[in-house]
C-alpha positions, -999 to +999 in steps of 0.1 A: +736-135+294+740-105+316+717-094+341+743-079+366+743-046+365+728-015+337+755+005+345+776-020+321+754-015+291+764-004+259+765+036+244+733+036+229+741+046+186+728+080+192+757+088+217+781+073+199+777+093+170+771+129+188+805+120+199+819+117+170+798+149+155+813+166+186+852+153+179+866+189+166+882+221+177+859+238+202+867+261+237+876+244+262+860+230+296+825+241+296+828+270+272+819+250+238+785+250+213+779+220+232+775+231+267+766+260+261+733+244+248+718+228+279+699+250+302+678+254+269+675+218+262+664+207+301+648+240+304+625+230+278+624+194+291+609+205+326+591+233+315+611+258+334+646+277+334+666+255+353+709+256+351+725+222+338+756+211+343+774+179+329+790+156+351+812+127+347+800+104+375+764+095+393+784+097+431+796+137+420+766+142+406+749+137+437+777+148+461+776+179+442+745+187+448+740+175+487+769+203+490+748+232+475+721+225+500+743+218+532+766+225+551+796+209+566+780+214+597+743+201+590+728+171+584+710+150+551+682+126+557+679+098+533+672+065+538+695+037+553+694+019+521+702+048+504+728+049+473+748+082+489+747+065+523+759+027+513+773+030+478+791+065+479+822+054+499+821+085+518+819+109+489+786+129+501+805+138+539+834+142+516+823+166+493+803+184+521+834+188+540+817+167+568+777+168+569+760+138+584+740+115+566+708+112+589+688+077+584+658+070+582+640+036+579+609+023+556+600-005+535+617-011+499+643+021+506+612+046+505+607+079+525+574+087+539+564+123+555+556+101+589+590+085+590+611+119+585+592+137+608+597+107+637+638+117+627+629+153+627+612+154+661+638+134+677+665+166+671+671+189+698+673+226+684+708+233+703+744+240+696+747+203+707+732+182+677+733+183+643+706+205+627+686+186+594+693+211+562+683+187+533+664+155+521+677+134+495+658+106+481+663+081+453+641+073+420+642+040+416+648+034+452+674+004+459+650-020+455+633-011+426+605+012+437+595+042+424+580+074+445+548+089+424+543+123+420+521+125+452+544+112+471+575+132+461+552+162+464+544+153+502+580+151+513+584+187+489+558+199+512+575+187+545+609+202+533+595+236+525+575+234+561+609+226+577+636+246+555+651+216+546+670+215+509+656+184+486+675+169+463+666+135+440+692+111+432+677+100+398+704+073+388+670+056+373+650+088+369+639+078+331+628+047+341+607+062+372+593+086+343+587+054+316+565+034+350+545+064+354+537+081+322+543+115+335+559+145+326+594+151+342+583+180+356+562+161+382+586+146+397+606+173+409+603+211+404+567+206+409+566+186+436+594+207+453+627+192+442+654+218+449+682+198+428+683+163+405+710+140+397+697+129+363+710+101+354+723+090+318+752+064+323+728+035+331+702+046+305+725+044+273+748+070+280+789+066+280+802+088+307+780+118+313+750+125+339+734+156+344+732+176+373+694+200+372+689+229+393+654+241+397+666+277+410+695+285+384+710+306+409+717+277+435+745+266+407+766+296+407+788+278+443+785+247+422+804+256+395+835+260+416+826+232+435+831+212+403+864+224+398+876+224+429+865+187+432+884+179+400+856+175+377+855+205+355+868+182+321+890+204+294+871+184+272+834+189+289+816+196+253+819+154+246+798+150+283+776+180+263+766+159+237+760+128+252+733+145+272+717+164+239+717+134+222+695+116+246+669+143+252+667+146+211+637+124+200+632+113+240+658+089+236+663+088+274+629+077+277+626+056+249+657+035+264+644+033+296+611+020+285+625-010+270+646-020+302+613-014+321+595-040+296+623-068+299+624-061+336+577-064+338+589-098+317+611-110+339+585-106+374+557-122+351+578-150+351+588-151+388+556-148+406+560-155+441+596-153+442+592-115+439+606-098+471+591-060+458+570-052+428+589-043+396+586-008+394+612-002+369+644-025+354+652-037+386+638-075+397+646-087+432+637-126+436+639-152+465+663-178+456+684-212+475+719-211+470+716-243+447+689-224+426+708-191+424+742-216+412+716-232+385+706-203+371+750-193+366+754-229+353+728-218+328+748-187+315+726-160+332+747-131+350+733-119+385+738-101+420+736-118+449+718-097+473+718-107+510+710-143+521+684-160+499+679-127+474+690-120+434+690-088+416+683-088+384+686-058+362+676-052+326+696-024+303+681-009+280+695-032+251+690-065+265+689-092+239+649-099+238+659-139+237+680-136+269+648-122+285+631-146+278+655-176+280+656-163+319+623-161+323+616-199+313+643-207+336+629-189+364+595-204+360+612-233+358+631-235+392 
């Protein structure tokens, strides 16, 4: 009974079989039917003409991106929790050819306007230090929490004030969208997102994520940076149809509701234990040692997260009786 880890979930069916639809002669790299259908498809998503570009992998995805808003000289603030600054190995200051990561601190991995501008205000404006060109935050944070459209629009507002680029690492974008009922659009072009990482792979998908820019024009660069970096596939229209089969009939979100409802299950269950509120299919609980080794003895699958924590994380095809065989023994600890 596997709680470990969404990105080890299953193809959802839908995938599957647009990858067997898409299993036939086409042009190569990014040149087929299939690619060549989705600006349209997350144009008509967000409401706006945005470029869209399949990507194997959530850490190019985002690296990607940081690169088309900074340069090797400047610097990215994100949070010192932050995916691209502690699960990236290196790949954002890699990709960028050598930009710092600037961090900045605040509770369950969020930004807030106060707590950038603190960072902001503490540059000097010389040759001497590195100069702030981007913000990149993540939805879900690393803990679970997910920024409203409010407060995504107030750090939009502070990067347009400031020149800064803004980019969203949405490894858990659906399920941000599924917790708050509102339309995509809200949560980044509108509220000032320059560039988002949308993420598939944990959602249901087998191997493609999408990378969304808000100004098509911004992806011209990236389109050699994805070659150059070694991700341009000769096979890119399989990538292509994951992607259009998950937008068709809001699969995407349909998937990430359910993982959002076994995850709401799971904190009803744990009560004080909870370390954050469940926000989306992430559930971080105080447990002993001994009770963490109970709960393995009992079959479930977990992360242990610093002293005295669990993370638990539902997919979006969890078994409905492992949910709630883990949620009786939770209570029951």
């Amino acid at each position: 009974m596997r709680f470990f880890s969404d990105n080890a979930a299953a193809a959802c069916p839908e995938v599957m079989a647009a990858l067997t639809e898409a299993n036939t002669l086409d042009t190569a790299y990014d040149g087929d039917a299939h690619s060549a259908r989705l600006d349209e498809a997350f144009s008509a998503l967000f409401e706006t003409p945005v470029r869209a570009l399949w990507i194997a992998t959530g850490t190019a995805a985002n690296s990607l991106a940081l690169a088309s808003l900074c340069p090797p000289h400047g610097g990215i603030v994100c949070h010192r929790e932050a995916h691209i600054q502690n699960d990236e190995c290196g790949a954002p200051e890699f990709y960028t050819h050598g930009a710092k990561l600037m961090l900045v601190d605040g509770p369950g991995a969020k930004l807030t306007p106060t707590a950038v501008e603190a960072l902001l205000g503490s540059v000097r404006g010389d040759v001497h230090q590195v100069q702030p060109r981007a913000l990149s935050i993540t939805q879900a944070t690393e803990y679970g929490l997910v920024y409203t459209p409010e407060e995504v629009a107030a750090l939009g507002a502070l990067c347009k004030a400031r020149g800064l680029g803004f980019h969203m690492d949405g490894a858990r974008f659906a399920n941000a969208v599924a917790r708050l009922g509102c339309h995509p659009a809200d949560l980044t072009w509108r509220a000032g997102v320059d560039v988002l990482s949308f993420g598939f792979v944990k959602n249901g998908g087998m191997s493609a994520e999408a990378l969304i820019f808000f100004d098509p024009a911004r992806a011209a660069d990236t389109l050699y940076r994805r070659k150059r970096a070694g991700h341009l596939l000769s096979k890119g229209r399989y990538l292509a149809a994951q992607l259009l089969a998950m937008l068709e009939d809001d699969v995407w979100l349909r998937n990430a509701c359910a993982a959002n409802e076994g995850a709401t299950r799971l904190a009803a269950a744990a009560g004080a234990r909870l370390v954050y509120p469940v926000e989306a299919n992430e559930v971080f609980l105080k447990v002993t040692a001994a009770e963490a080794a109970s709960l393995r003895k009992q079959g479930f699958d977990f992360y242990d997260w610093g002293s005295g924590e669990a993370r638990l994380v539902v997919s979006w095809d969890q078994d409905p009786t492992h949910i709630d065989a883990l949620a009786a023994a939770i209570a029951a600890l």
